[in-house]
C-alpha positions as CSV (number, residue, x, y, z in Angstrom):
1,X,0.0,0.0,0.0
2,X,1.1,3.4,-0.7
3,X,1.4,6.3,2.4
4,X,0.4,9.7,1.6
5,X,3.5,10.5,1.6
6,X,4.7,8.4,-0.9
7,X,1.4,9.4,-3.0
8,X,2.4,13.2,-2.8
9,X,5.3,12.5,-5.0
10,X,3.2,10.6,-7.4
11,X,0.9,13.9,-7.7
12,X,4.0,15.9,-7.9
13,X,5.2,13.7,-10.8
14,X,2.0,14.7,-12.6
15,X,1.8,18.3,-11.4
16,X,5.0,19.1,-12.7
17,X,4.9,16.9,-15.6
18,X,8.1,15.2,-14.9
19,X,8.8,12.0,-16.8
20,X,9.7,8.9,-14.7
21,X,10.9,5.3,-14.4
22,X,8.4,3.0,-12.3
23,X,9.7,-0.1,-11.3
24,X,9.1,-3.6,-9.9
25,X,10.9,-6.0,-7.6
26,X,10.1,-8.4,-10.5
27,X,12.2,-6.7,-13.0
28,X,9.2,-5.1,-14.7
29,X,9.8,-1.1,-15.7
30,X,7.3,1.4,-17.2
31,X,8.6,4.3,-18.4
32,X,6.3,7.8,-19.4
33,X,5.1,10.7,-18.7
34,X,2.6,10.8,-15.1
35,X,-0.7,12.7,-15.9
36,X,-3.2,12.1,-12.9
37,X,-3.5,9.1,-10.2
38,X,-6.9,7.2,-9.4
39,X,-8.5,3.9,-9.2
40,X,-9.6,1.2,-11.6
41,X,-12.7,0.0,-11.2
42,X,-11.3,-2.7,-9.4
43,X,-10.4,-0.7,-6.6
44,X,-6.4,-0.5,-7.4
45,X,-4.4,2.6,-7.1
46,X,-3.4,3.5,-10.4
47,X,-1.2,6.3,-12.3
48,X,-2.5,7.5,-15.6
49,X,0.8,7.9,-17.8
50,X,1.6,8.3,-21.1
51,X,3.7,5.8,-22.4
52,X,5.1,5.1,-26.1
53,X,2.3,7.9,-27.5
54,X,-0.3,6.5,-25.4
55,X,-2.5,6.5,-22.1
56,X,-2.7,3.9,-20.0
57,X,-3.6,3.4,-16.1
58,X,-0.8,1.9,-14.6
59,X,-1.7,-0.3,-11.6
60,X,1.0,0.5,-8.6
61,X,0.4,-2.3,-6.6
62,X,4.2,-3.6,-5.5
63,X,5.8,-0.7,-6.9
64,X,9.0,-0.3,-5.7
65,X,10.5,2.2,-6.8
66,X,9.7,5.6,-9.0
67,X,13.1,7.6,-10.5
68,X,13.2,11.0,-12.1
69,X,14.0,10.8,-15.5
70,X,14.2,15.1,-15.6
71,X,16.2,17.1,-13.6
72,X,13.6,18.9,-10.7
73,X,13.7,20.1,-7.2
74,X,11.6,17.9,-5.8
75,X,12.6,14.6,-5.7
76,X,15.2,12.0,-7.3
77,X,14.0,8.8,-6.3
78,X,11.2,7.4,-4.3
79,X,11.0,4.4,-2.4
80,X,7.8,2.3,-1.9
81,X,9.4,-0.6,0.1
């Protein structure tokens, strides 16, 4: 589960439009631009990102970790672990 702390960076990610690296424990990696957070209709926190031209709801459910891919002043790396 994500804090609120955790899910401020994810809203600053999409605020500030700064592109980002999400990754899994299980080697999986989605790469894009973050444009809002929600849920899916099956309940599941979720970032809406574009990736490879497109949109798509990105379930963050064992996230582990999300990395700056753009220079900003609010955060390099964030931990979910």
């Amino acid at each position: 589960m994500i804090t609120c702390h955790q899910s401020d960076y994810l809203e600053i990610a999409c605020l500030y439009r700064i592109p980002v690296s999400l990754a899994w424990g299980d080697g999986r990696e989605v790469v894009g631009m973050p444009r809002d957070t929600g849920y899916n209709d099956r309940k599941q926190e979720c970032l809406l990102m574009q990736v490879d031209g497109q949109e798509r709801w990105i379930v963050l459910e064992g996230v582990s970790t999300m990395t700056a891919l753009q220079e900003n002043r609010y955060f390099d790396r964030v931990d979910f672990d």
